[in-house]
C-alpha positions as CSV (number, residue, x, y, z in Angstrom):
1,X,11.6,24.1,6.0
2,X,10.3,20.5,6.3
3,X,7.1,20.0,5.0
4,X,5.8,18.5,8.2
5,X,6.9,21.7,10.0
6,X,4.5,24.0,7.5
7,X,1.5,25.9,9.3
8,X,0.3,24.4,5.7
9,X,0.5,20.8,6.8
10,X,-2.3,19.0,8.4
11,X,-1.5,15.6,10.5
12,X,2.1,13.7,11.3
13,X,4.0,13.0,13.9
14,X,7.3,14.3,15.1
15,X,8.9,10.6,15.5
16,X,7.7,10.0,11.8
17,X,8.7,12.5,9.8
18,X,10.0,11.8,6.0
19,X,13.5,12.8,5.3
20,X,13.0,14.3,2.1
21,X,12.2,18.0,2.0
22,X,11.0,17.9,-1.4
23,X,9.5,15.5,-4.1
24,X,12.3,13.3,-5.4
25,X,13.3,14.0,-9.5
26,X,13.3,10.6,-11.6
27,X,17.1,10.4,-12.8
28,X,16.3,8.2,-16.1
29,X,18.6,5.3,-14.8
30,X,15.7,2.9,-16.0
31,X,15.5,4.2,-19.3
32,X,17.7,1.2,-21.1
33,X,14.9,-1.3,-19.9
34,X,12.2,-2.9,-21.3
35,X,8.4,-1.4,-19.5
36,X,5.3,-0.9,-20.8
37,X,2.7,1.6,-19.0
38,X,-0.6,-1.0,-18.7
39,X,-3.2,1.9,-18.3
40,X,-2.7,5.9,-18.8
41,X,-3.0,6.3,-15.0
42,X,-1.8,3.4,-13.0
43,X,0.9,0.4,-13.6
44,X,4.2,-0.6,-15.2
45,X,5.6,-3.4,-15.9
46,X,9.3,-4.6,-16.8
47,X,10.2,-7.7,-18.3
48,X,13.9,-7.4,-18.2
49,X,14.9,-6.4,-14.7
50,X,15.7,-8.4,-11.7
51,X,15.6,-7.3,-8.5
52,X,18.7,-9.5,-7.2
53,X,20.7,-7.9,-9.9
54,X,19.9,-4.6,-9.1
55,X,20.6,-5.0,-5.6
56,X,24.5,-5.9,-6.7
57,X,24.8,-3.4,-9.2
58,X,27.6,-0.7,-9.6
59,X,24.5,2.2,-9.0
60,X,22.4,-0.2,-6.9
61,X,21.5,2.9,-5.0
62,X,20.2,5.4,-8.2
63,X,18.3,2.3,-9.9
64,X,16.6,1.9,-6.5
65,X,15.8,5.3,-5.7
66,X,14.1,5.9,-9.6
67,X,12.4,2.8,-9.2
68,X,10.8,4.1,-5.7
69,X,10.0,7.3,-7.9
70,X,8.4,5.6,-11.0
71,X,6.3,2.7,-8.1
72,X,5.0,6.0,-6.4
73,X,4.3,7.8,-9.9
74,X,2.6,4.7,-11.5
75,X,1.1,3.5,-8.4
76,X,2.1,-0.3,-9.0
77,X,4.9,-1.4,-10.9
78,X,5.8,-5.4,-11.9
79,X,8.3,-7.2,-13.2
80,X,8.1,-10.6,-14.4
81,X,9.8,-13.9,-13.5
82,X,11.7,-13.2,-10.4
83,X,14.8,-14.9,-9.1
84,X,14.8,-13.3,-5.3
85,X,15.4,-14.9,-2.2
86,X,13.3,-13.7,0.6
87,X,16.4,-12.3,2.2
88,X,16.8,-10.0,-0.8
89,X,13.4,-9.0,-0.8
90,X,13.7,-8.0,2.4
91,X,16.5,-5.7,1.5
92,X,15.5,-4.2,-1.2
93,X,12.3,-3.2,0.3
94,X,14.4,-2.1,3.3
95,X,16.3,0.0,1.0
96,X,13.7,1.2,-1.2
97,X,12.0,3.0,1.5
98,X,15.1,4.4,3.1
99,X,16.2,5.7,-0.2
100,X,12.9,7.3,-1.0
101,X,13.1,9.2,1.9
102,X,11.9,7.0,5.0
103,X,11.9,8.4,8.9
104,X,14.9,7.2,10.5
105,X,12.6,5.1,12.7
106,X,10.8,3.3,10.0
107,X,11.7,-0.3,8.8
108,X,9.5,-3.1,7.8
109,X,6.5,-3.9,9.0
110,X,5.5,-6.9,11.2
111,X,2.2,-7.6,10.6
112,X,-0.3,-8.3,14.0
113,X,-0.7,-12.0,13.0
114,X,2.7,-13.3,11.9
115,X,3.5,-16.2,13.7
116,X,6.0,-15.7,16.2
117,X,9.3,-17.8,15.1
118,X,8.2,-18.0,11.5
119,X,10.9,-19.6,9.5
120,X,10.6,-17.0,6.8
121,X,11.2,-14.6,9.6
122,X,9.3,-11.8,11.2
123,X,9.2,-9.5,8.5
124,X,7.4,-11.5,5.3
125,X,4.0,-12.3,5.5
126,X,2.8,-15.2,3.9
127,X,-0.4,-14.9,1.9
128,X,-1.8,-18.1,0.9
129,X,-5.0,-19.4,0.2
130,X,-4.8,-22.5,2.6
131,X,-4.3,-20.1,5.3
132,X,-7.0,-17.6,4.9
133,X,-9.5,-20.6,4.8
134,X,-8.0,-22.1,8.3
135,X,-8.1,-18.3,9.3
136,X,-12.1,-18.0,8.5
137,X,-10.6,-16.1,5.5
138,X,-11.7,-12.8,3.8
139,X,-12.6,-14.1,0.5
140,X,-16.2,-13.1,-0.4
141,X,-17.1,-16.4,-1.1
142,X,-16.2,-17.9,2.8
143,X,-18.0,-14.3,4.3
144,X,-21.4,-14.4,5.9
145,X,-21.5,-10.0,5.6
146,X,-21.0,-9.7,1.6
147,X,-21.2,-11.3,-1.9
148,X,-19.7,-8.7,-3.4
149,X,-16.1,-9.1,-4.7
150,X,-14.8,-5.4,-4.1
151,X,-15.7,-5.9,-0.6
152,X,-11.6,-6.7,-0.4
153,X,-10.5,-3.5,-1.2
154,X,-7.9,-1.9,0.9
155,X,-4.6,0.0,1.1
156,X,-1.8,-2.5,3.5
157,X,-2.3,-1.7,7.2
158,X,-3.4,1.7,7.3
159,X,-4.5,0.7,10.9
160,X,-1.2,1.3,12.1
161,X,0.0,5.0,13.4
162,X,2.9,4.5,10.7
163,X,1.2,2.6,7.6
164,X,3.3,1.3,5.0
165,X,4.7,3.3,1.9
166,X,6.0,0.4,-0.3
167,X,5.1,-3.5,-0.4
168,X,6.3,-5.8,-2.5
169,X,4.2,-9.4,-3.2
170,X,5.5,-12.0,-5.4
171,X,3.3,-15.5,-6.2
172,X,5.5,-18.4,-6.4
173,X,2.5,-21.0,-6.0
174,X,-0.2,-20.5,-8.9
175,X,-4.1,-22.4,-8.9
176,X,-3.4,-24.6,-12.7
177,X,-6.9,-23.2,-14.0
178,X,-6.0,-19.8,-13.2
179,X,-7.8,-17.1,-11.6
180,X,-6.2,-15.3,-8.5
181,X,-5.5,-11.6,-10.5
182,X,-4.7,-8.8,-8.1
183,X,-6.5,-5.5,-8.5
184,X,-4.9,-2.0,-8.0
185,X,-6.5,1.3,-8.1
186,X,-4.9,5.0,-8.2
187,X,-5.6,7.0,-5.7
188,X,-4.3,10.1,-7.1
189,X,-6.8,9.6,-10.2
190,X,-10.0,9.3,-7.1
191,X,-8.4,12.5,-5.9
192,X,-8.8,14.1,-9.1
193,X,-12.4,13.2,-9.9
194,X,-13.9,15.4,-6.5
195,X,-15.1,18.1,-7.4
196,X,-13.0,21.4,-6.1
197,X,-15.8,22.1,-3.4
198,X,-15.7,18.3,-2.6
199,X,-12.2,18.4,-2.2
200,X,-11.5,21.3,0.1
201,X,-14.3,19.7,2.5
202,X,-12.2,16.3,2.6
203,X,-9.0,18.0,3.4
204,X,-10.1,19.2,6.8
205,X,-11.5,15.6,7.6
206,X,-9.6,13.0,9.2
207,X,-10.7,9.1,9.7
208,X,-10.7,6.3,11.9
209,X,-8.8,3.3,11.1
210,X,-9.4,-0.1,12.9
211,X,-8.4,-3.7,12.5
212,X,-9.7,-5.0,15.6
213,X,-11.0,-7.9,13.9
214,X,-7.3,-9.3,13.8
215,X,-7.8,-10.1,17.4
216,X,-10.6,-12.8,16.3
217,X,-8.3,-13.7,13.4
218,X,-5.6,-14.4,15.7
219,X,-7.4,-16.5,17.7
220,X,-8.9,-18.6,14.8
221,X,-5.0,-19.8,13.5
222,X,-4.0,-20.1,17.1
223,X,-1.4,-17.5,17.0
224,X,-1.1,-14.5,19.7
225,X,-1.5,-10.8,18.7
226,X,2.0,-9.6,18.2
227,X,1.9,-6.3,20.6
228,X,5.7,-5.2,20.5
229,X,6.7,-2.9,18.3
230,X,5.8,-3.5,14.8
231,X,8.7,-1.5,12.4
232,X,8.0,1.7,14.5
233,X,7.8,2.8,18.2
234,X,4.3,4.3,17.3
235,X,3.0,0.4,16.1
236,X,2.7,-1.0,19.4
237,X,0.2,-2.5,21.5
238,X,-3.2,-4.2,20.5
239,X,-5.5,-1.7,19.9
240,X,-5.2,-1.8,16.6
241,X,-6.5,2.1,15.4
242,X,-5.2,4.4,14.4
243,X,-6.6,8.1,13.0
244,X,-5.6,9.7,9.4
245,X,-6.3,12.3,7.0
246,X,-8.9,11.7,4.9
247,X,-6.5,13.3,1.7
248,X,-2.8,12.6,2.2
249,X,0.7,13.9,0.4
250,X,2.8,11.8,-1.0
251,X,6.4,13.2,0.2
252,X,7.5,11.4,-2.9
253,X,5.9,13.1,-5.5
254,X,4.4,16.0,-3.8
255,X,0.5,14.9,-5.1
256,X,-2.4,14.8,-3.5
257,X,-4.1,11.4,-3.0
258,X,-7.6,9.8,-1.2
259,X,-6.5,7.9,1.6
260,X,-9.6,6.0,3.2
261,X,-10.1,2.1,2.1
262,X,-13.1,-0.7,2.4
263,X,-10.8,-2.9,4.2
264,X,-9.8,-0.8,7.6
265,X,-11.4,2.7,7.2
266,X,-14.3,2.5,9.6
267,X,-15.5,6.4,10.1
268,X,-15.2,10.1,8.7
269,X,-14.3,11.9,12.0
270,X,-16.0,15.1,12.7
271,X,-19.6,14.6,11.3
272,X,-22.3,12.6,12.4
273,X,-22.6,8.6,12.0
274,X,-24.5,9.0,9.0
275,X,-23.1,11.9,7.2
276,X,-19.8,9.6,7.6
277,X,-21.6,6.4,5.8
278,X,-22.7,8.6,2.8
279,X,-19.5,10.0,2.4
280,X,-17.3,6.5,2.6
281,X,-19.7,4.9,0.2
282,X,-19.5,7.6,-2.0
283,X,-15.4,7.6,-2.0
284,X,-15.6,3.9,-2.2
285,X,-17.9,3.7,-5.3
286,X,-15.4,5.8,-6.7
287,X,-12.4,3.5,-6.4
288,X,-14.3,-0.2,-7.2
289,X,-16.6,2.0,-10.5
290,X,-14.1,3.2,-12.1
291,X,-12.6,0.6,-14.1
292,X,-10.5,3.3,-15.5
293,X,-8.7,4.1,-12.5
294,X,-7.9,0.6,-11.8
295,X,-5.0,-1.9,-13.6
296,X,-5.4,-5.7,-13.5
297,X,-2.7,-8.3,-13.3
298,X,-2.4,-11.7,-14.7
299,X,0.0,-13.6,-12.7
300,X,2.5,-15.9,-13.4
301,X,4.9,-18.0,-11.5
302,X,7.6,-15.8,-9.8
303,X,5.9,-12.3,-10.9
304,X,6.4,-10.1,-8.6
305,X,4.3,-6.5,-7.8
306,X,5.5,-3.2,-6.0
307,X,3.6,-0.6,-5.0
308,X,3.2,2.1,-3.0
309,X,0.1,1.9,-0.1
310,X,0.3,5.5,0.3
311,X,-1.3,6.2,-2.7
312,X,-3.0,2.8,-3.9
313,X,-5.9,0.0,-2.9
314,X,-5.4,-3.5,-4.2
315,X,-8.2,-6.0,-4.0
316,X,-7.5,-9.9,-4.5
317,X,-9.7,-11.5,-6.5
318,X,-10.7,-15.0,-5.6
319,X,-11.9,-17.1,-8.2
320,X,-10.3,-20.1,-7.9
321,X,-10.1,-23.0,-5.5
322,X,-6.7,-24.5,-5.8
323,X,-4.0,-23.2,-3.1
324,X,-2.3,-19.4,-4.3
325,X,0.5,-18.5,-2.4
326,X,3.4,-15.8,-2.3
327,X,5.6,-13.9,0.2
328,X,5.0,-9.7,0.8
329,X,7.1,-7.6,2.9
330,X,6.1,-4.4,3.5
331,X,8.1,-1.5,4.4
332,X,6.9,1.5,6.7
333,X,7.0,5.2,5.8
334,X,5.9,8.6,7.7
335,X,3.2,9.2,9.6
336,X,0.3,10.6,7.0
337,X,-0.1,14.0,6.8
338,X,-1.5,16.5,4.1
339,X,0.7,19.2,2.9
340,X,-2.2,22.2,1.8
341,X,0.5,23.3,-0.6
342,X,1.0,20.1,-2.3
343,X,-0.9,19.1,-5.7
344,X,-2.7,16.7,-7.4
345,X,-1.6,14.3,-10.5
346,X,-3.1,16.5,-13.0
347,X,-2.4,19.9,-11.6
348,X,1.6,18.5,-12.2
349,X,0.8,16.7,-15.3
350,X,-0.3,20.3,-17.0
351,X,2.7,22.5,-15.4
């Protein structure tokens, strides 16, 4: 039985359905390579793989699939000093998620404010420094709303009916101080610290996601809203919302994971206006105080970061005023859904 078809399972949709039936199982095709794990519950990194050579190896497809398995298991996974084109990111994105178990009407995302006829093409999205202060930006420095740095948390456009599953960023322009590390936090390990009664109350909750403020955005750089259809036929159209579970499954690894952010989540369906505040303050506190749940990265030129948004929050941090910029593509998954049956990090860690 899929596990979107379960009187178990909570959310989906029928055009966004994963393909996989079952967790994928981690073939050890890695295991000759170089990796360090950077905290006990969150991030990898790999100093001796390139992405452009795995996308021409003789088991292009295994190494790709376990490296889908280990970015979902870790949470965020890096590998230094990068030699990819932005065709080949492009691809192996496109094939990471497809391998990893992708609806068939899933590809990669095309963010609301890419600029039509971009010469990187619709499917990268630029993230630079320069542009975010034409844009009005959403550093905390440029904000008239917060001082506080973790205001940026968030998991990558999780206003979309199909949010993303994988994204891959890699920084190619660095500020010469430094500055400019990127944040990630596990979501599986925030699922883990609710308390059982906590939990089971989450699990019937769904939330409201919303990026409307992408229409003022757009206007700021000049560009139109792009309303067509955005990597699925459910991401159309310029509303901009979309509604989730509040604790999600991971198809990939079967766990359990807290799937509201800072950046997009605006309310806890189902309870009133201020029972919803107390409760996404108290989820968020939990993601940006808990150092110990979080991995920080130190870029350097050409580094370049995967990880899985299904899962994860990132938050930039922006300490610097020299020009950072790299190139993300983001690939699109299922639908969210929670899976009753499935289980969390630790439950799987003590089997």
């Amino acid at each position: 039985m899929h596990p979107t078809e379960s009187s178990n399972v909570q959310g989906g949709h029928v055009q966004a359905r994963p393909t996989i039936t079952a967790p994928l199982t981690y073939s050890g095709s890695l295991d000759s390579f170089n990796y360090t794990d950077l905290t006990p519950v969150i991030g990898r990194e790999y100093t001796d793989v390139q992405i452009a050579q795995v996308l021409h190896a003789q088991e292009r497809d295994r190494l790709i699939r376990d490296i889908a398995i280990t970015v979902s298991q870790r949470g965020v996974v890096f590998f230094r000093d990068q030699d990819v084109t932005h065709l080949q990111m492009k691809e192996f994105c496109e094939r990471l998620s497809t391998l990893a178990g992708c609806p068939t009407s899933s590809s990669l995302h095309i963010h609301p404010l890419t600029e039509q006829g971009s010469e990187l093409g619709d499917q990268i999205s630029v993230i630079s420094s320069a542009k975010q202060k034409k844009g009005g930006g959403l550093t905390h420095q440029l904000s008239d709303t917060s001082r506080f740095a973790s205001v940026g948390w968030h998991a990558d456009i999780t206003f979309e009916p199909v949010p993303s599953d994988y994204a891959m960023l890699k920084i190619h322009t660095l500020p010469p101080l430094g500055g400019g590390d990127t944040l990630w936090a596990s979501g599986y390990e925030i699922y883990d610290r609710l308390s059982v009664a906590m939990a089971a109350f989450l699990e019937g909750l769904t939330a409201t996601h919303d990026a409307s403020f992408f229409h003022d955005e757009a206007a700021r750089l000049g560009n139109p809203l792009r309303e067509g259809v955005r990597g699925s036929p459910l991401n159309q159209g310029s509303s901009l919302k979309a509604v989730h579970p509040v604790i999600r499954t991971n198809p990939v690894t079967g766990w359990k994971s807290v799937f509201v952010n800072k950046g997009f989540t605006k309310r806890i369906n189902g309870v009133t206006k201020d029972e919803s505040d107390i409760l996404l303050n108290y989820l968020f506190n939990l993601v940006t105080q808990n150092h110990d749940a979080q991995v920080r990265f130190r870029w350097s030129k050409n580094d370049l970061a995967v990880w899985d948004n299904r899962s994860n929050w990132h938050c930039a941090t922006y300490d610097y005023d020299e020009t950072r910029v790299g190139d993300r593509v983001c690939s699109l998954g299922e639908a969210p859904y929670l899976d009753l049956d499935s289980k969390s990090r630790r439950q799987w860690l003590s089997e």
